[in-house]
N, C-alpha and C positions, 0 to 999 in steps of 0.2 A: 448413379445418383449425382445429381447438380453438388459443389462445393457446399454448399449451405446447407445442404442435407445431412453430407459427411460429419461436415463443424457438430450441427447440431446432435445427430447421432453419439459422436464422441462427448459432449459434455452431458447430452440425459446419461448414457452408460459410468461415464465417471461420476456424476452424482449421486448416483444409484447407487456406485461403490463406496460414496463418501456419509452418506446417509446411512448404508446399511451399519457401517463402523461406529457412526454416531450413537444409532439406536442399542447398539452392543453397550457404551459407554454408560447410556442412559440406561439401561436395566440394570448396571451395576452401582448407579449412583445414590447415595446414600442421601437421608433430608439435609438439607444446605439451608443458607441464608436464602436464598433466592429459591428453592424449590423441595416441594415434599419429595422423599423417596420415590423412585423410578420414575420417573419426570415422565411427559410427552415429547414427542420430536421438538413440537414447536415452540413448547414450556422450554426446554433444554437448550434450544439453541438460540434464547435472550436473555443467558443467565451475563454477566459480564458486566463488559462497557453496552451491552444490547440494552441493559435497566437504564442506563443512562441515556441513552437517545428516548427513550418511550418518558424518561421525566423531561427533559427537552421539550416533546409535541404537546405535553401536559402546559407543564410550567414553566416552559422560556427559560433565559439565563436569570440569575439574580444580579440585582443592581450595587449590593452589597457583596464584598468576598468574605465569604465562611473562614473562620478565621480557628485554628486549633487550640487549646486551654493553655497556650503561652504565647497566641497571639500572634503568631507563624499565618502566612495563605494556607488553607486548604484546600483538599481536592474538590473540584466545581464541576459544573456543567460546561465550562467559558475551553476545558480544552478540547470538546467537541464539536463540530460543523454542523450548520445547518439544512443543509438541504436534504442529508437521506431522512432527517426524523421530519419533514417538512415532507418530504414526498409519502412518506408511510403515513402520518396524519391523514391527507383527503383521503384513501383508502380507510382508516378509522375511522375517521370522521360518516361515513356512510352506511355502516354497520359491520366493517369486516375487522372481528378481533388482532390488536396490534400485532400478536406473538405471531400470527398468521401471516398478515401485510408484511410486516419486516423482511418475512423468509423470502417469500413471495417478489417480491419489490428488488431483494438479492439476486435471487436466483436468474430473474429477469435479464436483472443488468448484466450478471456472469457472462451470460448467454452470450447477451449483446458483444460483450466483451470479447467473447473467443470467437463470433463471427469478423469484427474491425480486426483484429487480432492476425488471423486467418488471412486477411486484406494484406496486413502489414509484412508481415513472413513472404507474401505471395510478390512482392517487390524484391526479392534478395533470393529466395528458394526454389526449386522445383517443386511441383505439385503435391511430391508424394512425400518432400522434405518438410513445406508448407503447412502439411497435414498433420506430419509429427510432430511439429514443435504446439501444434492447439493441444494434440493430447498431450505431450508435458506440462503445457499450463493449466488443464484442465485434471489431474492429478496430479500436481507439485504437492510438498509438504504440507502445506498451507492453505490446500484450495476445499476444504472443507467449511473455511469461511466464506464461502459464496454462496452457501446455505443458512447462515447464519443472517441473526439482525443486526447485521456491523454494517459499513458504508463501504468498505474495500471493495465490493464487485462497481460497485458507482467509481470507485474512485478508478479499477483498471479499467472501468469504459473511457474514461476522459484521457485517459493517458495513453489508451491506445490509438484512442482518434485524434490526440494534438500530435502523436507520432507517426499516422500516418500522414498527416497534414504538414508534417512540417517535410518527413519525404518528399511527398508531393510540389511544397513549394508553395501551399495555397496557403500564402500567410494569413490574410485577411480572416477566414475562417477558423483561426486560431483563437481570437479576440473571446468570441462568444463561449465556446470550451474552456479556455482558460479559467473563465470568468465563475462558471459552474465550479469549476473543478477546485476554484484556491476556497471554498465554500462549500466541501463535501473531505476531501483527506488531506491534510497536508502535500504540498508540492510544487507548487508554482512556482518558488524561486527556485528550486533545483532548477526546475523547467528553463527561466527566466538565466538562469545561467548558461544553460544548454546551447538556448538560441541567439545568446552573445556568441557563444564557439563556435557557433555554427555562423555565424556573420562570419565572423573573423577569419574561417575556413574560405567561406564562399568567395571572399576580398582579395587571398591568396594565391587562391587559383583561379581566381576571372578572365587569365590572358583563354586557358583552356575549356574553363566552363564561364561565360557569360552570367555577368551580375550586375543586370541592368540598372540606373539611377534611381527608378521606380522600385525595385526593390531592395534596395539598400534601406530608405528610408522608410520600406513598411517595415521590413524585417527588423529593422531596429525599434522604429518602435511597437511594436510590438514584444520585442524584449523588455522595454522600458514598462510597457503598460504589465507583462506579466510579475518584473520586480513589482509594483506597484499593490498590481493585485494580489501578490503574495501578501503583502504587507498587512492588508487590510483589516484581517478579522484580529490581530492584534489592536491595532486602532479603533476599531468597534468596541472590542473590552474597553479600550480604556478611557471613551465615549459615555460607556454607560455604566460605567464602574466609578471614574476619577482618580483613576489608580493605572499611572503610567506602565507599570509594567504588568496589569492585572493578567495577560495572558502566559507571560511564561516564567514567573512565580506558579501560577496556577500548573501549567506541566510540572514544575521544578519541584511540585509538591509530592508526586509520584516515586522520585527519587530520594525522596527525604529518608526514608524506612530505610533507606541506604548507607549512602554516607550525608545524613544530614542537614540540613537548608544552606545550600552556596550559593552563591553568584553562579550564572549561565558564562562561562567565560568559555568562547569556541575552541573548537581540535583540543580539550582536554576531555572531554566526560567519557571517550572511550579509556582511557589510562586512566582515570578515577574507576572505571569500573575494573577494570585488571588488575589492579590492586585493589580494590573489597575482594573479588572474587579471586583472587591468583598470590597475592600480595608480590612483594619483589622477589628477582626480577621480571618473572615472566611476566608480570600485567605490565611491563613497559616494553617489552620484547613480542610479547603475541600481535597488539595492535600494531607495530611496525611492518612487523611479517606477513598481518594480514594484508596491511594495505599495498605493499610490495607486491604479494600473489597477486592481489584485486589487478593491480596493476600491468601485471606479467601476463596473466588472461586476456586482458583486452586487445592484447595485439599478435594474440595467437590467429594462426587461419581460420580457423571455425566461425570466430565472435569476426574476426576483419570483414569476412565473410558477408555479414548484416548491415556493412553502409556506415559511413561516418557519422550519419543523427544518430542512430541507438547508440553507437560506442560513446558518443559524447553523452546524450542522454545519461548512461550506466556510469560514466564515471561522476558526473555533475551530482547526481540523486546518493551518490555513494560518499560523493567528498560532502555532503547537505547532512549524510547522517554521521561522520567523524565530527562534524562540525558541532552536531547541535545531538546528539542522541545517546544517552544513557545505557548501553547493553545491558538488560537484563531478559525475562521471560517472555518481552513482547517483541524480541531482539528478529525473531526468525518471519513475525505477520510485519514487522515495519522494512526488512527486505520485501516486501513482497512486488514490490513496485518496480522491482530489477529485472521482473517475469520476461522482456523481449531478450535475453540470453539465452532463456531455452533454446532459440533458435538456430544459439551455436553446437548445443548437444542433437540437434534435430539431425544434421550435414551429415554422420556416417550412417549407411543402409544396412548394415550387416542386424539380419533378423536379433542375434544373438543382444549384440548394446541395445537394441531400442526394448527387448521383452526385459533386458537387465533394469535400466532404467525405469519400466514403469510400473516395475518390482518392488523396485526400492523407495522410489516415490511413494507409495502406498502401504510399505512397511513403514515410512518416514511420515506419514499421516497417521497412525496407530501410536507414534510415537508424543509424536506434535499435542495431541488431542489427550494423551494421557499426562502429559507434565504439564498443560496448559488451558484445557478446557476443563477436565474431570476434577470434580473438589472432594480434597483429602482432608475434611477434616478443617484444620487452620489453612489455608491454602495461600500463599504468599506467591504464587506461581502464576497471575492473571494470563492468557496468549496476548 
């Protein structure tokens, strides 16, 4: 079989496996807000933020921010992207039921996703190492969202092909991706950070690797345009709202059931979470330690192993969500964009770790899908 055979083989069988687990979920699910008892596949899997994209292709954002009965921002449409409910529209719009296009339109892009993916590995791996790191991505914790009517498979296509492009070196091509991409999941400044390090790398060792004038100045800006374009759909809100901060009040509204309505003030909202959930001291001790591991990981052989963009990549996206991200239940789909590390568990051959590994991953999907998708009742646990 051609690569692309393999790629795809492996992700219809792990969806197979991710759907079957689904469909278990859904004949135990009881009537919810969002759906009568024992749901459909495809009813089931736009219960969520999936209602909120399908009122998006409906009703656009509102120009006014919903405001709570003490006059706090509410939760809105303004903290979701437009392009996956934009692309599942024309399919709507033609006669194909939304609950169907959504999945459809995912699933698609997964694909896409584990074959660039596959490209990407195949710069750093052997063939047969290559090949395991797709089936890690393609059963991780979390890859049962790629069935789903979420944007996450759109958003790992674009971030595997700005990361094979930036491997490659083909800045220019990054422009256009980028562009998609800060207008589908969050991430472009992470990105945008990324390809500042990656200058900076490239500047330092130019005596050895060549870093022509010509590409000094795309590569930068190109950095500069992807800050830029990060920027943007904040600046849109607050365009069409008049409300300078309309977009991340509107996140910060997510967190409020938490601790409260605060100020967005960076590298604190993990310790605010550790303490709701841990109180002192561990909620000021687990985030240090985490970031230490994160840390200690990255320059293990395995992860070195994958090339200095992804390691920068992984720390950049990692230091983007200490920076600005709330841990709670959606803690384990807003890693999910970390996916090119598989690549470091891919590196040992021994039958025994790779059958352990996508053992666990699919025990860790059954998990995922129960404290996060399946609704108990009051369910405060969104994925």
């Amino acid at each position: 079989m051609p690569w692309w055979a393999r790629v795809v083989a492996v992700y219809l069988a792990a969806r197979a496996v991710s759907i079957a687990i689904v469909l278990q979920f859904a004949h135990e699910q009881a009537a919810s807000a969002w759906t009568d008892a024992r749901p459909g596949y495809f009813e089931y899997a736009n219960i969520w933020d999936g209602r909120w994209y399908a009122y998006i292709a409906v009703a656009g954002y509102p120009t006014e921010l919903p405001l709570t009965e003490d006059g706090r921002v509410a939760e809105s449409a303004w903290a979701f992207l437009p392009v996956f409910p934009g692309i599942v529209r024309v399919f709507s719009t033609v006669g194909v039921p939304w609950d169907v296009a959504s999945v459809v339109v995912s699933l698609v892009a997964g694909l896409a996703a584990a074959l660039v993916f596959h490209r990407l590995m195949s710069r750093f791996l052997d063939p047969d190492q290559a090949l395991f790191a797709v089936v890690l991505f393609c059963v991780a914790p979390v890859s049962p969202i790629m069935g789903f009517g979420y944007a996450e498979s759109l958003g790992f296509l674009w971030l595997a092909l700005a990361l094979l492009l930036l491997v490659d070196r083909r800045y220019g091509w990054l422009v256009p991706v980028i562009t998609i991409w800060a207008f589908t999941r969050p991430g472009a400044l992470a990105f945008a950070l990324a390809l500042g390090l990656h200058w900076i790398v490239r500047w330092s060792t130019r005596a050895r690797d060549p870093f022509p004038v010509r590409e000094r100045v795309l590569a930068a800006s190109v950095a500069l345009f992807a800050a830029l374009v990060g920027l943007a759909w904040p600046a849109i809100a607050w365009a069409f709202t008049g409300e300078p901060a309309a977009y991340t009040d509107t996140e910060l509204a997510w967190r409020a059931p938490y601790i409260g309505y605060v100020e967005l003030v960076p590298l604190t909202p993990w310790f605010q979470s550790g303490d709701w959930w841990l109180g002192q001291p561990m909620g000021t001790i687990l985030p240090i330690a985490l970031v230490v591991g994160f840390g200690t990981l990255l320059v293990t052989p395995w992860v070195r192993r994958l090339g200095i963009d992804i390691r920068l990549w992984l720390a950049s996206y990692a230091l983007y969500l200490l920076a600005v991200f709330f841990p709670q239940s959606s803690t384990f789909r807003l890693l999910a964009p970390l996916f090119p590390i598989v690549g470091a568990f891919a590196v040992p051959r021994s039958p025994w770790w790779r059958g352990s590994l996508v053992a666990v991953s699919i025990a860790l999907q059954v998990a995922w899908l129960r404290i996060g998708w399946f609704i108990d009742g009051y369910d405060w646990t969104p994925p």
